[in-house]
mmCIF file of the N, C-alpha and C atoms, coordinates in Angstrom:
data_MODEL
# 
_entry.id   MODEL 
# 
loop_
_atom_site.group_PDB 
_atom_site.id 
_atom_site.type_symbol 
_atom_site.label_atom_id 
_atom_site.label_alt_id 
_atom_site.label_comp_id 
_atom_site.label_asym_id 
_atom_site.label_entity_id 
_atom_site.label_seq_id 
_atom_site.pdbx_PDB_ins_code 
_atom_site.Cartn_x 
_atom_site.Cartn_y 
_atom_site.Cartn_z 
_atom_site.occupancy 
_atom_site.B_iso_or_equiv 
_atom_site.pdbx_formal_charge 
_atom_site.auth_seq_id 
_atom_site.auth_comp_id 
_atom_site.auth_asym_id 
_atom_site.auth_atom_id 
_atom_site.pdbx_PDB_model_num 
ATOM 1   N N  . UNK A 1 1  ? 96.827  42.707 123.807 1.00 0.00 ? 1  UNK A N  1 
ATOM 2   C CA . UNK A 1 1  ? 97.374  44.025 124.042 1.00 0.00 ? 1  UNK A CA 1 
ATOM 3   C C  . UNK A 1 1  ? 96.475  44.716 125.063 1.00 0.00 ? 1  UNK A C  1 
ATOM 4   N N  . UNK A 1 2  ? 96.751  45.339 126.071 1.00 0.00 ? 2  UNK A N  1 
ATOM 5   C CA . UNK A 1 2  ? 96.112  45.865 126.985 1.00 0.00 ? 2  UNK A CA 1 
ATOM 6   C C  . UNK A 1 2  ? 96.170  47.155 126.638 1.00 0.00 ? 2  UNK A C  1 
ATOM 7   N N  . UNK A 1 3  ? 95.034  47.630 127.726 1.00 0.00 ? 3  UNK A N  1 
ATOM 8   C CA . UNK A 1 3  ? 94.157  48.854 127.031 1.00 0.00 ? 3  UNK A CA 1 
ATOM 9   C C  . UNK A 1 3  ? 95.662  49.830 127.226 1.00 0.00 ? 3  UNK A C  1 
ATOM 10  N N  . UNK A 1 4  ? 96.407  50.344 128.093 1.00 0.00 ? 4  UNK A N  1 
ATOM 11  C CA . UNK A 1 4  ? 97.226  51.223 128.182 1.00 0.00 ? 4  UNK A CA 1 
ATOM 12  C C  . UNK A 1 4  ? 98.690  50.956 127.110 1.00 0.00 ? 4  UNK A C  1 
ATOM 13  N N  . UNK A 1 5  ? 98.905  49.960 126.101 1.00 0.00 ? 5  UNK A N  1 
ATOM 14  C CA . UNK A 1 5  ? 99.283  50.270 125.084 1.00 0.00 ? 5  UNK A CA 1 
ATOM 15  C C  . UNK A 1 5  ? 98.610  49.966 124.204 1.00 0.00 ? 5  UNK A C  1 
ATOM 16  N N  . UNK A 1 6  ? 97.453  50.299 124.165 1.00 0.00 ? 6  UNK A N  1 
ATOM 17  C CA . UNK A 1 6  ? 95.996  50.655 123.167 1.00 0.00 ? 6  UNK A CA 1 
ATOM 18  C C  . UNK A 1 6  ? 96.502  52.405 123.168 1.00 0.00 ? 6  UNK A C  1 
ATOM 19  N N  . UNK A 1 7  ? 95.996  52.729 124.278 1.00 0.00 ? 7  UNK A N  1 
ATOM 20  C CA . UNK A 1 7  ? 96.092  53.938 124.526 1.00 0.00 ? 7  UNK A CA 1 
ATOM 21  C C  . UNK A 1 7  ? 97.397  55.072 124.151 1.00 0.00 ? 7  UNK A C  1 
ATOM 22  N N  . UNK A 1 8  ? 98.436  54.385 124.684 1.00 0.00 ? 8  UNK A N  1 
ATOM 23  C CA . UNK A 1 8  ? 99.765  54.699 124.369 1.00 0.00 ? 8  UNK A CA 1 
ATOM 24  C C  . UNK A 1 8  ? 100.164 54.569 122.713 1.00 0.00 ? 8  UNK A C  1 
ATOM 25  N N  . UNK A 1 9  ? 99.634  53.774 121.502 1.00 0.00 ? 9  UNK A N  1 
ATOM 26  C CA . UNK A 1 9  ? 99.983  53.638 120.357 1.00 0.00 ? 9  UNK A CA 1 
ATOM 27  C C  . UNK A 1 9  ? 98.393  54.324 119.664 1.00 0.00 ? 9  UNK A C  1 
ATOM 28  N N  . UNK A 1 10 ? 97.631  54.551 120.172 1.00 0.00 ? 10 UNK A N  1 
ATOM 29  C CA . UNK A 1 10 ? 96.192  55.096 119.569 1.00 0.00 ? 10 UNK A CA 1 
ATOM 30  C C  . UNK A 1 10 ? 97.058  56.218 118.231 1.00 0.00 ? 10 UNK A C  1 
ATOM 31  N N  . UNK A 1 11 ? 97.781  56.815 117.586 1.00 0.00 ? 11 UNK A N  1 
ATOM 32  C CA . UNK A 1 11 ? 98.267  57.037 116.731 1.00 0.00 ? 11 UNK A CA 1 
ATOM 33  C C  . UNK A 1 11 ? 98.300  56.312 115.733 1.00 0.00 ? 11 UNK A C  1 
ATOM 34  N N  . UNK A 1 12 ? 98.957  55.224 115.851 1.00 0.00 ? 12 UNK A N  1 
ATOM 35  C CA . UNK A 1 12 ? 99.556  54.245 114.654 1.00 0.00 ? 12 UNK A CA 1 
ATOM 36  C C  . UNK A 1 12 ? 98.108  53.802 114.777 1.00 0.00 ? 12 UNK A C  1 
ATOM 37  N N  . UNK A 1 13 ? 97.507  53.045 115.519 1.00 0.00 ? 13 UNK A N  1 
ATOM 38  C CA . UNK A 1 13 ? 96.565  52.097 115.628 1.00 0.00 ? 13 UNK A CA 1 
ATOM 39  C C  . UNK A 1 13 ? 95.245  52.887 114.925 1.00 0.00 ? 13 UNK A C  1 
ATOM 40  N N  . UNK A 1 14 ? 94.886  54.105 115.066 1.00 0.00 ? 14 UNK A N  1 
ATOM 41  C CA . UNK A 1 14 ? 93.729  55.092 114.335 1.00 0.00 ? 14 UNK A CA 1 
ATOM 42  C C  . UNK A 1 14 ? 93.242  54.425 113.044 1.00 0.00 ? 14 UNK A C  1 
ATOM 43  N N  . UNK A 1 15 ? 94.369  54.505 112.171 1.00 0.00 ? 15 UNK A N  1 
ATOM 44  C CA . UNK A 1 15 ? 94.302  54.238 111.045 1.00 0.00 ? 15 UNK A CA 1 
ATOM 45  C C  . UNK A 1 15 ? 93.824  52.740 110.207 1.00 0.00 ? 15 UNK A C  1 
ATOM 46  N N  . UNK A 1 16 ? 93.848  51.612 111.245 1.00 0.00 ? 16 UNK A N  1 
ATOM 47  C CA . UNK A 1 16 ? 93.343  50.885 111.326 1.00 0.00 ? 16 UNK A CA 1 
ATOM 48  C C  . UNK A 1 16 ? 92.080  50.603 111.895 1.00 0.00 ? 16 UNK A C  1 
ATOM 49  N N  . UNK A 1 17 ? 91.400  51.392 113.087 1.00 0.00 ? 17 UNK A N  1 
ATOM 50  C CA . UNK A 1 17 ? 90.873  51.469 113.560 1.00 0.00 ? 17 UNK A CA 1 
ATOM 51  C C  . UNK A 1 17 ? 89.826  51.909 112.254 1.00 0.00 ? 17 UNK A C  1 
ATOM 52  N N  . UNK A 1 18 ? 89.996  52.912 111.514 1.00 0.00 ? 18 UNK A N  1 
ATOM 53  C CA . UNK A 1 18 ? 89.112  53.915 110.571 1.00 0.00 ? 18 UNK A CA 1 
ATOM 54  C C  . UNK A 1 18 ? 89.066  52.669 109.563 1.00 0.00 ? 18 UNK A C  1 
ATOM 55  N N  . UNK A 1 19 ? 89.667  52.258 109.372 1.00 0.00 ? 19 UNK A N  1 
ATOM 56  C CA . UNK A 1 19 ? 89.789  51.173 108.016 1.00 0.00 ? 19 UNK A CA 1 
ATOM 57  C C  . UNK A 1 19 ? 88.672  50.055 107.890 1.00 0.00 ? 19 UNK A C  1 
ATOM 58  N N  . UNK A 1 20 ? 89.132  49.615 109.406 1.00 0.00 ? 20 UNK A N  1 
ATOM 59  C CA . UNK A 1 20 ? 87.439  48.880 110.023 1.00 0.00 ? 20 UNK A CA 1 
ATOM 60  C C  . UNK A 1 20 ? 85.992  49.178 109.850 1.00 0.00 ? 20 UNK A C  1 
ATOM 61  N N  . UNK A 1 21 ? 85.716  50.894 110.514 1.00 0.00 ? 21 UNK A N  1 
ATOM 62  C CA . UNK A 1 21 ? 84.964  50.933 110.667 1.00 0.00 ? 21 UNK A CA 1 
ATOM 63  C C  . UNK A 1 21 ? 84.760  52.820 110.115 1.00 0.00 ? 21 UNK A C  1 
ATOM 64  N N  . UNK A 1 22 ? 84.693  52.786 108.926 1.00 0.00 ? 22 UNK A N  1 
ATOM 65  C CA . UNK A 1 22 ? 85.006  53.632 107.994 1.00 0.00 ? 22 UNK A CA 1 
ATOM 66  C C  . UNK A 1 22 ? 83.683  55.073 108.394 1.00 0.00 ? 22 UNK A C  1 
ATOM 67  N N  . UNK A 1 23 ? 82.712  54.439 108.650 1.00 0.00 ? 23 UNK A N  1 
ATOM 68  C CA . UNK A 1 23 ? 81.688  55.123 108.895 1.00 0.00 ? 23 UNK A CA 1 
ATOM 69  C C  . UNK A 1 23 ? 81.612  56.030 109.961 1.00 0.00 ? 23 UNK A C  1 
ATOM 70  N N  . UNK A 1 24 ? 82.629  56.037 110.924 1.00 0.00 ? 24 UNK A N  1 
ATOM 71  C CA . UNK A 1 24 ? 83.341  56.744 112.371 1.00 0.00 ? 24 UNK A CA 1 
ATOM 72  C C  . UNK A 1 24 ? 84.386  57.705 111.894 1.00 0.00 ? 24 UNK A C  1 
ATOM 73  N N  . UNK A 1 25 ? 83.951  59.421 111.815 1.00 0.00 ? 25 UNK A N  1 
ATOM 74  C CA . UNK A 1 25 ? 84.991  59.932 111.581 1.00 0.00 ? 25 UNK A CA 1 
ATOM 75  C C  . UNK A 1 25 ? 86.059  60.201 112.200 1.00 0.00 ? 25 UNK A C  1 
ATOM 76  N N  . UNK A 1 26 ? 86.549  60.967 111.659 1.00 0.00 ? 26 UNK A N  1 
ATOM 77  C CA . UNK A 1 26 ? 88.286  61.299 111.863 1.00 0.00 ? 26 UNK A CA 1 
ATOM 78  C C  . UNK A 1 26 ? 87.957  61.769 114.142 1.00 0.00 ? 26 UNK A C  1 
ATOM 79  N N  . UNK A 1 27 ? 86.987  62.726 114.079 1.00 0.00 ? 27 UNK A N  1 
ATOM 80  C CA . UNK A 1 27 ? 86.777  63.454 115.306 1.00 0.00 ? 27 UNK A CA 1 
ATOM 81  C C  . UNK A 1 27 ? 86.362  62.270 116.612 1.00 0.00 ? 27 UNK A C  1 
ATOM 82  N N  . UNK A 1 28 ? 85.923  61.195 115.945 1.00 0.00 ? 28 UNK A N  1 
ATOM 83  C CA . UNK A 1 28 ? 85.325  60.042 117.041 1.00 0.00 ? 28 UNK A CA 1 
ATOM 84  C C  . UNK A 1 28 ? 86.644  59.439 117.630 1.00 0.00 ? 28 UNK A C  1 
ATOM 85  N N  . UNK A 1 29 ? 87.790  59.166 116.410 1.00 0.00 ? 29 UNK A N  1 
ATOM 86  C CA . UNK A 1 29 ? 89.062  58.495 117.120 1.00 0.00 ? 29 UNK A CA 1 
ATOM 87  C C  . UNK A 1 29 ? 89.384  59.268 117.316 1.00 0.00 ? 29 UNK A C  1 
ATOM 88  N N  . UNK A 1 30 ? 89.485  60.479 117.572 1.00 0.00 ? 30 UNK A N  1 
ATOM 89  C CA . UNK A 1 30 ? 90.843  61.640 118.254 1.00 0.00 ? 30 UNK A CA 1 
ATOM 90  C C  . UNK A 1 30 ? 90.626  61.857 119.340 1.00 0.00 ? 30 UNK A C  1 
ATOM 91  N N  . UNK A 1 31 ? 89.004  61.815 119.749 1.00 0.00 ? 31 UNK A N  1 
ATOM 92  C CA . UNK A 1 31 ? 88.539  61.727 120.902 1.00 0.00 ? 31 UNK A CA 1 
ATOM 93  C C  . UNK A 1 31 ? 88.336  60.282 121.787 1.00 0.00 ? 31 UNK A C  1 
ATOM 94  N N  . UNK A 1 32 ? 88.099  59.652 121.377 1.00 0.00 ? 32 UNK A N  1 
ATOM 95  C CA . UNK A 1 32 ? 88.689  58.013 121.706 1.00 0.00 ? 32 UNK A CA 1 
ATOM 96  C C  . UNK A 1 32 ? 90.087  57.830 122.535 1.00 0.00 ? 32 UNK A C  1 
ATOM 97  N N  . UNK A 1 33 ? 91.032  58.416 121.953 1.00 0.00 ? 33 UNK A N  1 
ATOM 98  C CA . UNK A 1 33 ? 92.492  57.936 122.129 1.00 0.00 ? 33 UNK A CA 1 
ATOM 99  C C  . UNK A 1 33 ? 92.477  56.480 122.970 1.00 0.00 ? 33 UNK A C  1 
ATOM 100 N N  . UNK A 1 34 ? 91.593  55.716 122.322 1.00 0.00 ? 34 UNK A N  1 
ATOM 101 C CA . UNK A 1 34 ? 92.343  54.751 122.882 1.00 0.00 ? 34 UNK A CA 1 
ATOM 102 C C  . UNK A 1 34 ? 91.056  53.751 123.526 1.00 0.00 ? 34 UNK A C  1 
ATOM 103 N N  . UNK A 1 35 ? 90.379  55.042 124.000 1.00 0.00 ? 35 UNK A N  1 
ATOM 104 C CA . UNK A 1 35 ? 89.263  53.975 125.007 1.00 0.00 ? 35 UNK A CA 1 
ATOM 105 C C  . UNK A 1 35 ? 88.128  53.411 124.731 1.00 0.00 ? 35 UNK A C  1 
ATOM 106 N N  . UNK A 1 36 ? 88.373  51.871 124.953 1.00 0.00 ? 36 UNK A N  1 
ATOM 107 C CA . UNK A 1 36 ? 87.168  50.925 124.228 1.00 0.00 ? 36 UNK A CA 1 
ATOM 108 C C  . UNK A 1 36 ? 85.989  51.987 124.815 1.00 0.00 ? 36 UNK A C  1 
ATOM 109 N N  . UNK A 1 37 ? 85.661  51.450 125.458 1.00 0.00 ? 37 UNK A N  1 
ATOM 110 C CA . UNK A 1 37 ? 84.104  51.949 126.212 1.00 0.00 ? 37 UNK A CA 1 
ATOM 111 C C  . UNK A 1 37 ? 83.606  53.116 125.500 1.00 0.00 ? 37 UNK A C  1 
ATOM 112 N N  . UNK A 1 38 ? 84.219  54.338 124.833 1.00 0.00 ? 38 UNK A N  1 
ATOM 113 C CA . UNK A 1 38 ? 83.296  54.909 124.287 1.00 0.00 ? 38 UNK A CA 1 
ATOM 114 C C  . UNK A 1 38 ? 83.430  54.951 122.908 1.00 0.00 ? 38 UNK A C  1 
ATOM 115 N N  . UNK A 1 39 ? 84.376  53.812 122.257 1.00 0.00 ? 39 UNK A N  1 
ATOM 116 C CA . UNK A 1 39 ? 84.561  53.899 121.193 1.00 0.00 ? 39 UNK A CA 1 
ATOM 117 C C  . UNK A 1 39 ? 83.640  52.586 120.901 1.00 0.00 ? 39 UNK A C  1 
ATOM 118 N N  . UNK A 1 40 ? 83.022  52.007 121.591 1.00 0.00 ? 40 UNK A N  1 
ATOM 119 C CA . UNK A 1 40 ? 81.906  51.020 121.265 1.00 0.00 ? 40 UNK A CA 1 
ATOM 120 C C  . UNK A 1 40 ? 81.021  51.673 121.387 1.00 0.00 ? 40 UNK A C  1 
ATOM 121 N N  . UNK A 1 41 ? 80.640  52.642 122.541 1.00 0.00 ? 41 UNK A N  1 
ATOM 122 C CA . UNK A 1 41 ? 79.093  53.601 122.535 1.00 0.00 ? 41 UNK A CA 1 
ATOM 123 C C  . UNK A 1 41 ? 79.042  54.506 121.106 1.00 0.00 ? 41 UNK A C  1 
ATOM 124 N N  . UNK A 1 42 ? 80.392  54.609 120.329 1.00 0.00 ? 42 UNK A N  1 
ATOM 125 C CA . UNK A 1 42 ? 80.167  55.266 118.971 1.00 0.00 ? 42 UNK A CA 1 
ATOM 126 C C  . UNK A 1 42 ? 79.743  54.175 118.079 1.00 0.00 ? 42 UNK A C  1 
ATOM 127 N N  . UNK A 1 43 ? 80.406  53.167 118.382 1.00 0.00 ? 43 UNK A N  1 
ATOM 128 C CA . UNK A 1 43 ? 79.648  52.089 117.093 1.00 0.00 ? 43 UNK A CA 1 
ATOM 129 C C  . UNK A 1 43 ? 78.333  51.705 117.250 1.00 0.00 ? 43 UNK A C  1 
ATOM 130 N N  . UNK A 1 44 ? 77.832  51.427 118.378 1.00 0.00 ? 44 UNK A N  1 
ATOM 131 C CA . UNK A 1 44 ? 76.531  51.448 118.729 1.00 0.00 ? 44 UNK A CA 1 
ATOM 132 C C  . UNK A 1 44 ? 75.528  52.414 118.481 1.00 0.00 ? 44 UNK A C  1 
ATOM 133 N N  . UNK A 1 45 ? 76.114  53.725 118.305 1.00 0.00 ? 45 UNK A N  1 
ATOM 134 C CA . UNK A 1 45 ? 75.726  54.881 117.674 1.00 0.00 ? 45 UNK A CA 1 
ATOM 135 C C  . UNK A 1 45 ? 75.237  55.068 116.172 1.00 0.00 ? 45 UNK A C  1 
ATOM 136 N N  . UNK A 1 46 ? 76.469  54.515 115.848 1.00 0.00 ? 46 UNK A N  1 
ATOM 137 C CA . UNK A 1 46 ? 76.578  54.916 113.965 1.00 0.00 ? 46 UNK A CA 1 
ATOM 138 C C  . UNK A 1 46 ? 75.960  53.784 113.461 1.00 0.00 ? 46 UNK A C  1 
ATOM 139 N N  . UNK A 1 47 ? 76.491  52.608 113.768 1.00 0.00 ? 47 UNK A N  1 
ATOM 140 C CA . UNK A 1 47 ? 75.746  51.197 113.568 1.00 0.00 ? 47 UNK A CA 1 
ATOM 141 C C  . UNK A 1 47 ? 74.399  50.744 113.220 1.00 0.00 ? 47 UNK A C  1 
ATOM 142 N N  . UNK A 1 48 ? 73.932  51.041 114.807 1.00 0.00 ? 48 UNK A N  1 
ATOM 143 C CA . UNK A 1 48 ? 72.527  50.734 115.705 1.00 0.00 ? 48 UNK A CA 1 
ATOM 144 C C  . UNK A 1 48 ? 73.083  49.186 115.907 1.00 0.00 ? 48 UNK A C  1 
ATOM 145 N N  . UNK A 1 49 ? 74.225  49.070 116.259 1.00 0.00 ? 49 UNK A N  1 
ATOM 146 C CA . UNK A 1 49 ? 74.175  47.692 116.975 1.00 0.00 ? 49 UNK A CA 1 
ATOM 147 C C  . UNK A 1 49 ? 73.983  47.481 118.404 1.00 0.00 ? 49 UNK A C  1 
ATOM 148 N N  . UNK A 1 50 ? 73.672  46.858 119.404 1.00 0.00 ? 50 UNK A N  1 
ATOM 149 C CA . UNK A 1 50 ? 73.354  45.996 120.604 1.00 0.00 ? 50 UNK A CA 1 
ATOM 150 C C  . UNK A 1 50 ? 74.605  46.667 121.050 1.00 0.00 ? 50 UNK A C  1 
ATOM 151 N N  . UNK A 1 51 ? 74.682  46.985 122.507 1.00 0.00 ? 51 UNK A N  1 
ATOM 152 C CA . UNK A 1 51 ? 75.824  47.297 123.442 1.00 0.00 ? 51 UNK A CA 1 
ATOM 153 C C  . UNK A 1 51 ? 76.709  45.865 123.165 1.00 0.00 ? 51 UNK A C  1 
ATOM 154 N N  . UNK A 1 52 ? 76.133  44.946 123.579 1.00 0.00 ? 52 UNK A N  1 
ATOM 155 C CA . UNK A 1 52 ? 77.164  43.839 123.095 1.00 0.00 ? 52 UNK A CA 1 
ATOM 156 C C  . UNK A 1 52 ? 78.364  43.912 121.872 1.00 0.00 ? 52 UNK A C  1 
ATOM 157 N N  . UNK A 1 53 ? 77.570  44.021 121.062 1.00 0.00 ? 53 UNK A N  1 
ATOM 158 C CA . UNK A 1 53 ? 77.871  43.569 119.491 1.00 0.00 ? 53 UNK A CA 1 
ATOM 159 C C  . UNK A 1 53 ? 79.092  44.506 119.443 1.00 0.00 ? 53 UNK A C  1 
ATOM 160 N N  . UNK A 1 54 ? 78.919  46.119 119.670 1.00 0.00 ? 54 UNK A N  1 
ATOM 161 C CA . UNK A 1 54 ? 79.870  46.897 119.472 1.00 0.00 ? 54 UNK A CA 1 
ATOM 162 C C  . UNK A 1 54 ? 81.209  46.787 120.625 1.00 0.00 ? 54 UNK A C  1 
ATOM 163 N N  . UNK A 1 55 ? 80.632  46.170 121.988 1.00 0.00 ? 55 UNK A N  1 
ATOM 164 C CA . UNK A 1 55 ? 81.637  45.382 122.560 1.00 0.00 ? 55 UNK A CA 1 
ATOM 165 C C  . UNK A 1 55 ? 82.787  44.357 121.827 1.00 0.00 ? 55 UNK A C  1 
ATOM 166 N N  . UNK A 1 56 ? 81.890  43.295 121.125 1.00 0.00 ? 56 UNK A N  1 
ATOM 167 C CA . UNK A 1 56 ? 82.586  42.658 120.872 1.00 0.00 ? 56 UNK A CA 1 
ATOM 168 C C  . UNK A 1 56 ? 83.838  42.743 119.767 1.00 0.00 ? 56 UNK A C  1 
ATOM 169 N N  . UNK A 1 57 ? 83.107  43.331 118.862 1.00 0.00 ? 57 UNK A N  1 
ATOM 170 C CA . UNK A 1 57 ? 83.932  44.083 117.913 1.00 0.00 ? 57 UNK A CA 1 
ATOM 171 C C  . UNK A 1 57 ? 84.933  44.686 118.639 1.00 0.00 ? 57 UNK A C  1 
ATOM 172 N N  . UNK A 1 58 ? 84.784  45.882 119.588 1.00 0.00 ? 58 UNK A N  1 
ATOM 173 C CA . UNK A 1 58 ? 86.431  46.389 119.709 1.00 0.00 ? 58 UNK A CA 1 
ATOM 174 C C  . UNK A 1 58 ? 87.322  45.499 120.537 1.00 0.00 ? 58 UNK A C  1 
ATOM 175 N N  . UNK A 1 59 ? 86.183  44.335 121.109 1.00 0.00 ? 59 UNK A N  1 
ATOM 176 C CA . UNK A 1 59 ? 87.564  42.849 121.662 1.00 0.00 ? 59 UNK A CA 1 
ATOM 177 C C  . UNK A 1 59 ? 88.199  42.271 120.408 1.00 0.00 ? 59 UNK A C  1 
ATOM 178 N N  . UNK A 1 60 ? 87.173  42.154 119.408 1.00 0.00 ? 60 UNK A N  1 
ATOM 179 C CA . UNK A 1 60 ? 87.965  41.493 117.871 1.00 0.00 ? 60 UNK A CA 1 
ATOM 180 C C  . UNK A 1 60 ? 89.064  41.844 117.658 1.00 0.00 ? 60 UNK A C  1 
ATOM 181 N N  . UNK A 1 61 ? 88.846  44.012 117.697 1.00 0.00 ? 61 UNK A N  1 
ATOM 182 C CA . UNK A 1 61 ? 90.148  44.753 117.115 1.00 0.00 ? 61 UNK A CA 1 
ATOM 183 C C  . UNK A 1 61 ? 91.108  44.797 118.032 1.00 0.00 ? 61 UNK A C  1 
ATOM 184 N N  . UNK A 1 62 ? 90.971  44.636 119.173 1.00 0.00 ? 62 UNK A N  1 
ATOM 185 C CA . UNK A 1 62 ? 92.248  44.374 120.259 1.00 0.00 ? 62 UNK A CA 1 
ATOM 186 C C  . UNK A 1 62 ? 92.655  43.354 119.982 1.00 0.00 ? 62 UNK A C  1 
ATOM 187 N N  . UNK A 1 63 ? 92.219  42.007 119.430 1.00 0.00 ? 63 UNK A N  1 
ATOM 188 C CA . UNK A 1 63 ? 93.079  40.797 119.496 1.00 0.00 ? 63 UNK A CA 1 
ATOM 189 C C  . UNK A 1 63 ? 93.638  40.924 118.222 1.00 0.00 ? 63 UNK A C  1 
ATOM 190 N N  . UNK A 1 64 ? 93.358  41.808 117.175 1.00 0.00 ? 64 UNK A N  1 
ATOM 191 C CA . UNK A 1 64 ? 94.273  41.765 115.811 1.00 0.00 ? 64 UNK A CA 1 
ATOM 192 C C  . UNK A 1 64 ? 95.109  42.331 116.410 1.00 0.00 ? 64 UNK A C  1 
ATOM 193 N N  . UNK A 1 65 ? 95.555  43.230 117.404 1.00 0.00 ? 65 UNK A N  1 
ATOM 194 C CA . UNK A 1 65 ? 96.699  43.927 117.386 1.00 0.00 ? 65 UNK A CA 1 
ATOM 195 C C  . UNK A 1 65 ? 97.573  42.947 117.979 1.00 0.00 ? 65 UNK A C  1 
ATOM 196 N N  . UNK A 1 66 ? 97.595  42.097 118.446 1.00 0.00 ? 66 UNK A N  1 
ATOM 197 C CA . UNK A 1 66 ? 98.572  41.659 119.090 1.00 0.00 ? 66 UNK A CA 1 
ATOM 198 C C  . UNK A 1 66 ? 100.017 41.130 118.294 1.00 0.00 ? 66 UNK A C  1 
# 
C-alpha cells in the first residue's frame, strides 16, 4: 500500500495503528495522518529504539495493510 492511500485511509487505519503501538497517544496519530517519517521519529521517541528499528516497524505495518 503506498504512502498516499496510507494517507488517504489514516482514519480507518489509526486504530490499528494505536493497537500496535499502544504507548503513542491519540494526539501523535492525528498529527501523523498518515506519514511514516514522523510517525517513526515518535516511536523512536516513546520506545528509545534506533532510527532503523522504528523504520522498520512502520514498513512491517504498511505490509499488514495490504
Amino acid at each position: 500500500m503506498n504512502k498516499d492511500i496510507i494517507a488517504g485511509k489514516w482514519t480507518q487505519l489509526k486504530g490499528q495503528a494505536q493497537a500496535r503501538w499502544g504507548d503513542l497517544t491519540d494526539d501523535v496519530f492525528d498529527v501523523a495522518e498518515g506519514n511514516s517519517e514522523y510517525l517513526a521519529g515518535k516511536l523512536q521517541e516513546q520506545y528509545g529504539w534506533e532510527r532503523d528499528r522504528a523504520e522498520r516497524e512502520v514498513r512491517e505495518f504498511e505490509k499488514t495493510l495490504h
